[in-house]
C-alpha positions in Angstrom: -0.7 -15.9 10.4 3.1 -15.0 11.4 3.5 -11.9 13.3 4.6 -9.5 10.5 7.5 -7.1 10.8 6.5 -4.0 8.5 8.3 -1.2 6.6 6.0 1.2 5.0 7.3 3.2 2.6 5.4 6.3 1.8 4.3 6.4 5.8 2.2 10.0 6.0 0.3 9.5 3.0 -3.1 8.0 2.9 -2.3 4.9 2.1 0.7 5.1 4.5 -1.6 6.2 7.6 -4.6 3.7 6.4 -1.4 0.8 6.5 -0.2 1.8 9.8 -3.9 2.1 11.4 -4.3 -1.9 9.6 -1.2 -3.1 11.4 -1.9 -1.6 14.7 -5.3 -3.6 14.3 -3.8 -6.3 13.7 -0.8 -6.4 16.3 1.8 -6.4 13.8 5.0 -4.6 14.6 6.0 -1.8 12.4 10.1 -1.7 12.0 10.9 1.2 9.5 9.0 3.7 7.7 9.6 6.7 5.7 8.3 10.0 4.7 9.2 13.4 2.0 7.6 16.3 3.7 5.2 15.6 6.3 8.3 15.9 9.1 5.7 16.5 11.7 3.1 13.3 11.2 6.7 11.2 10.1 7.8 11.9 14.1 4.1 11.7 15.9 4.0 8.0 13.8 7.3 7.1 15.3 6.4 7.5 18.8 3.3 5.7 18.5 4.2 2.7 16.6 7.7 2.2 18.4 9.5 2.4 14.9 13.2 1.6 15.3 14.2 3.1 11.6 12.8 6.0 9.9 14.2 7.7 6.4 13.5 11.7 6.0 13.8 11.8 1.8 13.9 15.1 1.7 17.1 16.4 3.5 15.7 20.0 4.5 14.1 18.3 7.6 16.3 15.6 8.5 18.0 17.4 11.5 13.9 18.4 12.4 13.3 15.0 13.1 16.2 13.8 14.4 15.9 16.5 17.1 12.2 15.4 17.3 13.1 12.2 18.2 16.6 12.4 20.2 16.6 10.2 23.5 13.7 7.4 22.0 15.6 4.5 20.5 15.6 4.9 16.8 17.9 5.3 13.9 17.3 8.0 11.7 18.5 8.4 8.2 18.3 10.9 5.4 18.1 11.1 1.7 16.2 8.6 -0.8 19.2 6.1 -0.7 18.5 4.7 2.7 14.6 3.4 1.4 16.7 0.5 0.2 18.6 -0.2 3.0 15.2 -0.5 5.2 13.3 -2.0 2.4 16.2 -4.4 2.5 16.6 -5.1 6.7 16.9 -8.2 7.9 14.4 -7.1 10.9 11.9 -6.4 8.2 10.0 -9.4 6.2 6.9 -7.3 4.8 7.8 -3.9 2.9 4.3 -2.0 2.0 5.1 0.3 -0.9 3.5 3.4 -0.9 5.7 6.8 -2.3 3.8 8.3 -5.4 6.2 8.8 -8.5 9.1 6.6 -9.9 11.4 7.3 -7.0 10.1 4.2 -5.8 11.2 1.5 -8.4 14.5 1.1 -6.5 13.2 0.4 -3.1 10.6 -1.7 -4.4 13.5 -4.0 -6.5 15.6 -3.9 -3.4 12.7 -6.0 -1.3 12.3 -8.2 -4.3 16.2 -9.0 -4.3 15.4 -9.1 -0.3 12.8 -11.9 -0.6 10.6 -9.9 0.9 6.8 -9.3 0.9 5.7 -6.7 -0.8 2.5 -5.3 -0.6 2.7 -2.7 -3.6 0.5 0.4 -3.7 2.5 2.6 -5.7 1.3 2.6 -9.7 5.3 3.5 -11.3 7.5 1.1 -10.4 5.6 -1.8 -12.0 4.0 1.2 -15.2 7.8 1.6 -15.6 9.6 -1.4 -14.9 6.6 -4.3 -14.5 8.7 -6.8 -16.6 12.2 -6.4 -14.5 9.9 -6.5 -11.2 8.0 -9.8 -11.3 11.1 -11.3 -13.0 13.5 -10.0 -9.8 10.7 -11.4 -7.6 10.5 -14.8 -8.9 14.4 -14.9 -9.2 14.5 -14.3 -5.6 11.2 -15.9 -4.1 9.7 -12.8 -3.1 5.9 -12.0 -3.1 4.3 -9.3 -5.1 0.9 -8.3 -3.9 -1.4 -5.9 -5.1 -2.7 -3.3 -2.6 -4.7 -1.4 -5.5 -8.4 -1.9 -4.7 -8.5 -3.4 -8.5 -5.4 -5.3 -8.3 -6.8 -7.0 -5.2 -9.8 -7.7 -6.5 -8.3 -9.3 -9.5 -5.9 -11.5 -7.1 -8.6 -12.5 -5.1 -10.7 -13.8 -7.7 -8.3 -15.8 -9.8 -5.6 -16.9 -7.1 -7.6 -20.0 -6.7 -7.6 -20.0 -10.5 -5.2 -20.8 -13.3 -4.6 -18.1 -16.0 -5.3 -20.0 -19.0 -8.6 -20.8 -18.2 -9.4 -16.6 -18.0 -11.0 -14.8 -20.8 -11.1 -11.4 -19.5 -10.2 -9.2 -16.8 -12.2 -6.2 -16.3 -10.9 -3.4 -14.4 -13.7 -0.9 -13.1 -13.1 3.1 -11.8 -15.8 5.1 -10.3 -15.5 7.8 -13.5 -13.4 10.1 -11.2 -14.5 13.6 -10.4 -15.4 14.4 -14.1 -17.9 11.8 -14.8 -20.6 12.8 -17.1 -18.7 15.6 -18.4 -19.0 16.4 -22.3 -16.4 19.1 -22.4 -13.4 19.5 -20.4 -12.5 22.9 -21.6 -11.8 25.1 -18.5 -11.5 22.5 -16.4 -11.4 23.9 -12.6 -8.7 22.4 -10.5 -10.8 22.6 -7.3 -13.3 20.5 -9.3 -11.0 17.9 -10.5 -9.6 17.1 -7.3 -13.3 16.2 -5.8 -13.3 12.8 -6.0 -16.7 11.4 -4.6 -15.9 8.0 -3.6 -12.4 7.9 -2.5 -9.8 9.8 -0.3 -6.6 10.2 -1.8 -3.3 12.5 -2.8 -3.4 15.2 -5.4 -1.8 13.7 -7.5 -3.8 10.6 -7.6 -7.1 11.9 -7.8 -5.9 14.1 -11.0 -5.5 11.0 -12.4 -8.6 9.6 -11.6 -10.4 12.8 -13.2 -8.1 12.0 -16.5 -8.5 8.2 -16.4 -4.9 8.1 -16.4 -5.4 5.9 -13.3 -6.9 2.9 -15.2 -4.5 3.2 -17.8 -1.7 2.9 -15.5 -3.7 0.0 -13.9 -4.1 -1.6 -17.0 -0.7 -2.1 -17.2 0.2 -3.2 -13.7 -2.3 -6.0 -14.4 -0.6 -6.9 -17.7 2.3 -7.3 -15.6 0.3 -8.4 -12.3 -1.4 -11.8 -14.1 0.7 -12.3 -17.1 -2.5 -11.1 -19.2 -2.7 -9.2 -23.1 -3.7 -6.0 -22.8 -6.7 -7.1 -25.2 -8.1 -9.6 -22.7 -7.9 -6.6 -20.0 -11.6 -4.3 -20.2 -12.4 -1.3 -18.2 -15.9 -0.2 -17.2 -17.5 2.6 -15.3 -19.3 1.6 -12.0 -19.9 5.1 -10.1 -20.6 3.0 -7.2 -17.2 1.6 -6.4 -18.5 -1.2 -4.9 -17.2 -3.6 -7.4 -13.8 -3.1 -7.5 -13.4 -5.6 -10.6 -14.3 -8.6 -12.3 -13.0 -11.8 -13.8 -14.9 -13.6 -16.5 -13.4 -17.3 -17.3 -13.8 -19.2 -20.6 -16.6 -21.0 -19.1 -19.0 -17.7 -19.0 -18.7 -17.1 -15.6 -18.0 -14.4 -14.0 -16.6 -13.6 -10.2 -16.5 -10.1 -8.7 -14.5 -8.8 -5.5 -17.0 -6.2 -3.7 -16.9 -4.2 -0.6 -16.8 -0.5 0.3 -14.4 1.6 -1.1 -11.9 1.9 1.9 -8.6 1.5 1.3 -8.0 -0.6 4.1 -9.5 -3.8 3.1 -7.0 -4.5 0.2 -4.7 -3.3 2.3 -5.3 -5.7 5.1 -5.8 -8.3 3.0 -1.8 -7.7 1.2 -0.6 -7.9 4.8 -2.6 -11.1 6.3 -2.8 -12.7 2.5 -4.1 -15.8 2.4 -6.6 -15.2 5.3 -9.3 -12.9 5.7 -8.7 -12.1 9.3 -11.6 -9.6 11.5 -11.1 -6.0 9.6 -12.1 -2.4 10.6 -14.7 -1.6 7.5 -18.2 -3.4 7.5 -19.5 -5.1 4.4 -21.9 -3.2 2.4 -25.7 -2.7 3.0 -27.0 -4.1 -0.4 -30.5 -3.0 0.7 -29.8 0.3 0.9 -27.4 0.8 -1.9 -30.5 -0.7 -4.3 -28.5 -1.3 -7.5 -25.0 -1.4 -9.4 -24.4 0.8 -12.3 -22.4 0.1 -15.5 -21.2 2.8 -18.4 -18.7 2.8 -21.4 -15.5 4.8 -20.9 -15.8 8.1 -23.2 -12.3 6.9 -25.0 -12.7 10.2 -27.5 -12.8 12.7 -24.6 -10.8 10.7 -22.2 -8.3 8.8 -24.4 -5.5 7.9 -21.3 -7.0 4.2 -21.9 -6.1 4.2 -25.3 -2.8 5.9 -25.0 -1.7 3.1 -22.4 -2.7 0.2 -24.4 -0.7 2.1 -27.0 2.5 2.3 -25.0 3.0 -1.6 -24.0 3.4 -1.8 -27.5 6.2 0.0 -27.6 8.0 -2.4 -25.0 10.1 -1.2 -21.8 9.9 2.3 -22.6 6.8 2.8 -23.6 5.0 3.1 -20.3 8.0 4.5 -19.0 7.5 7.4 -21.2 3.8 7.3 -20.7 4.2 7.7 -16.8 7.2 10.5 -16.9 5.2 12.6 -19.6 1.7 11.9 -17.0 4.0 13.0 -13.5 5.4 16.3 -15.3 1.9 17.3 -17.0 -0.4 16.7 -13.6 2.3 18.8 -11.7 2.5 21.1 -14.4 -1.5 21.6 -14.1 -1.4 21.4 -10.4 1.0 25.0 -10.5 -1.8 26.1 -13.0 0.6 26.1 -15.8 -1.0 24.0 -18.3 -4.8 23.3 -19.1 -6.4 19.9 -17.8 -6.9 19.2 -21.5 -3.0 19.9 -21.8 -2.3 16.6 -20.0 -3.4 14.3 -22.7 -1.2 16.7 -25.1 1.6 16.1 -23.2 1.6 12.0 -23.5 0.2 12.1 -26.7 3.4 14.1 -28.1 5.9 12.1 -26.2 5.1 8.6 -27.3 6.3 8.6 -30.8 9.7 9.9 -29.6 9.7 6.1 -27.9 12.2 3.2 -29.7 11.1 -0.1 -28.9 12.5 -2.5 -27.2 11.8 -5.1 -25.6 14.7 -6.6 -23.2 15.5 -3.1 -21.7 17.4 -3.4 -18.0 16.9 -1.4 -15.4 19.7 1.0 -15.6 18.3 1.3 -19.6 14.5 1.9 -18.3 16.0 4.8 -15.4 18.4 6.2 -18.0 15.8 6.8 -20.5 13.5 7.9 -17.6 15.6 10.4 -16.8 16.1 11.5 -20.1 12.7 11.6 -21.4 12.0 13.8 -17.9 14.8 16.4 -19.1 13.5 16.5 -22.6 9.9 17.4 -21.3 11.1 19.7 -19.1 13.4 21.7 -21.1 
């Protein structure tokens, strides 16, 4: 395995800090990395992992950290134009994608045109643009891998594989915070941000209490493995142990398992093809005793439905779907809307969606930026 040269984008969120952790582990040398607001952790990661580029997106604390880290040779560079330029270095082969929103489609298409790895964690840029991406990639012989515990489990199981000989794909999620709920009037926010299996941001784990997260992730596996959105199932396993499931024409079926920890699929992106010595043990089968399996609760939760709804509406649809989803959660975050509000929310922007089908990408951030004015206003 080649040495990698790394540029996380997205450094001082979890996956950020679990991607840094894997790469020190692994004695890979981390170029270029970026944070929004975390000025503080952005400058302490800087030091430590002798980063020669770092990119403050939010302007307010530029002059912060460049005081932070005057003397120490490194560059530093402010506002959300620079991600490309260090998603796009020459001293950088592997860019890990990790800022939450769709702020980060045009870093992530600037390492495609790069020929870059790129170890994707962040949902939008392929919900929004998943077409324009893999097509950018193969045009310029970059590599797209998953870093979703899902979408790595999926890779995993069929790269050894050919896609015609797949029936399904079956994408599983823990059931989020609200599992077993029969009424999600009055939801608490306190409550929907305890996740019980996994550690993530705010925004993510609201997501996970709506479902939104597998409909989002049903997408990027459209997108991911070429795959209808009819041959692409999701289950409940509260366990998280699974992390999903192929079953090929034959019957069979093969599962990725493993604890849920972030920095397996994480390391695995980054050393992809090997499996090289990790930091998270494999599960004690013994004591976990069994694996559980429910039905998604589509009439009570219906983000599922509403995703499968908007690929068939083309380019914009899952554009749409992920603006109206970014401005609800926040929305509910401030306590301005109801959790039940968020489903309200997509379900009343996708019929303002037109089809179509051959969108490019100035079409899909145009309409972005549209439909985010018209929801806002």
């Amino acid at each position: 395995m080649k040495n990698r040269r790394l540029c996380v984008l997205g450094s001082t969120g979890s996956i950020g800090v679990n991607a840094l952790s894997v790469a020190e582990h692994l004695g890979m040398s981390v170029h270029a990395i970026s944070a929004h607001n975390n000025h503080q952790l952005l400058v302490e990661q800087t030091l430590r992992y002798n980063v020669k580029r770092v990119v403050v997106t939010n302007e307010d604390h530029y002059q912060t950290v460049k005081q932070a880290l005057a003397g120490h040779a490194v560059e530093v560079f402010a506002g959300h134009k620079h991600l490309d330029d260090i998603a796009a270095d020459d001293d950088v082969d592997t860019v890990l994608t990790a800022i939450v929103g769709a702020i980060g489609l045009q870093s992530t298409l600037a390492a495609c045109r790069a020929g870059k790895r790129i170890c994707i964690a962040n949902k939008e840029p392929l919900v929004i643009a998943g077409r324009l991406v893999m097509e950018t990639a193969q045009k310029h012989n970059a590599q797209v891998i998953p870093v979703d515990s899902e979408h790595s489990a999926i890779w995993q199981c069929i790269e050894q594989h050919k896609n015609h000989e797949i029936r399904d794909i079956y994408l599983t999620g823990s059931g989020g915070p609200l599992r077993g709920r029969t009424d999600l009037t009055d939801i608490k926010k306190e409550d929907a941000l305890q996740h019980p299996n996994w550690s993530m941001g705010d925004k993510i784990t609201i997501d996970s209490a709506t479902l939104m997260n597998k409909g989002l992730e049903l997408i990027e596996a459209h997108h991911l493995f070429n795959m209808s959105s009819d041959h692409i199932k999701v289950i409940i396993h509260p366990e998280s142990i699974i992390h999903s499931m192929v079953a090929y024409k034959d019957g069979s079926v093969i599962a990725q398992l493993g604890l849920p920890d972030m920095r397996t699929p994480i390391q695995y992106a980054l050393t992809w093809p090997e499996h090289k010595n990790g930091l998270v043990e494999t599960p004690n089968f013994i004591e976990l005793g069994s694996l559980n399996f429910e039905d998604v609760n589509h009439d009570l939760f219906p983000s599922i439905q509403l995703a499968r709804q908007s690929l068939e509406l083309g380019d914009f649809g899952p554009c749409a779907l992920n603006a109206a989803n970014e401005i609800a959660v926040d929305q509910y975050l401030k306590d301005q809307i109801a959790f039940q509000d968020i489903f309200k929310c997509i379900e009343s922007t996708l019929p303002l969606v037109t089809q179509n089908h051959n969108a490019s990408i100035q079409d899909i951030i145009n309409f972005d930026t549209e439909m985010r004015q018209r929801l806002q206003s």
